[in-house]
N, C-alpha and C positions, 0 to 999 in steps of 0.2 A: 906129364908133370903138372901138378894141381900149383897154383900160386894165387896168392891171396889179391883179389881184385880191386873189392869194396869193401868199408871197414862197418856198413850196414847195409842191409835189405832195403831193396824198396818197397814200397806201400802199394798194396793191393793194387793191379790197376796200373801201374803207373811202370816207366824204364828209366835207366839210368845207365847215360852214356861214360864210356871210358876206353881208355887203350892202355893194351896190355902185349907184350912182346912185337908191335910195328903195328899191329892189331888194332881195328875202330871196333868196339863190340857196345852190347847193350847187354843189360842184365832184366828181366823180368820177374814181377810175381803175379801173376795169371791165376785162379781160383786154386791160390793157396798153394802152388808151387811155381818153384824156380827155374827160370830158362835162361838160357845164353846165347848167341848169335852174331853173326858181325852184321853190324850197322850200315849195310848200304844194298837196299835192294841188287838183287844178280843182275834185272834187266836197264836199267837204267843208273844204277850206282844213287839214286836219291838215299838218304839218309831214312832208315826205316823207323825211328825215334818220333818221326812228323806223322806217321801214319797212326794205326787205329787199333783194337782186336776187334776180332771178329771171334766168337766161344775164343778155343783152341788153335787159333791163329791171328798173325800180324798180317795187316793189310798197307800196300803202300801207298802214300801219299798222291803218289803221280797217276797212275795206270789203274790202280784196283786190285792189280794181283796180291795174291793171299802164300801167308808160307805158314805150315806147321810150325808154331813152338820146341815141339817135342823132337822130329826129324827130319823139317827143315823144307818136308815136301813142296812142290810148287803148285798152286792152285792150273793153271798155263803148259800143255804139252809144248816145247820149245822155248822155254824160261828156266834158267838153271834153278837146282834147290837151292836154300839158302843156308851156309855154312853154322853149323851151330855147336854148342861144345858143353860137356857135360858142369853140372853145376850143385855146390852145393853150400848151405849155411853152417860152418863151425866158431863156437862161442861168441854169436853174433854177427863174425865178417863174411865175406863172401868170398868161395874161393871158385878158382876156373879149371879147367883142366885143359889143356893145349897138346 
């Protein structure tokens, strides 16, 4: 069920936190596309918003572990992936899919 998240995009570079159905997520734009995610690292629950990218991955604040944008993978054999959900820009808002 897609549902309208954010009423703009974020700026290259940059995330944008919000909750949506009980949901902490982030929304990104990472070299010119769009990712979605929930907002708290697997292994320690820190807010993944404080951390960094790394190319094609978010890195966390606390630890260092790294998770794919794209599928969420976990850089750490015994560190869950990191939940993520499809995303895309219609007449400027942003919507999620859940």
């Amino acid at each position: 069920m897609w549902i309208k998240a954010l009423e703009n995009s974020p700026q290259e570079g940059t995330m944008l936190e919000f909750n949506a159905a009980g949901k902490q997520l982030f929304v990104t734009l990472n070299n010119g596309k769009l990712y979605c995610g929930e907002n708290h690292c697997p292994h320690e629950g820190v807010k993944l918003t404080l951390g960094c990218f790394k190319g094609n991955r978010i890195k966390c604040s606390l630890h260092g572990f790294s998770f794919d944008l794209a599928t969420g993978s976990s850089s750490e054999d015994g560190v869950d992936d990191l939940k993520t959900y499809p995303v895309k820009q219609q007449n400027g808002q942003i919507y999620i899919n859940l």
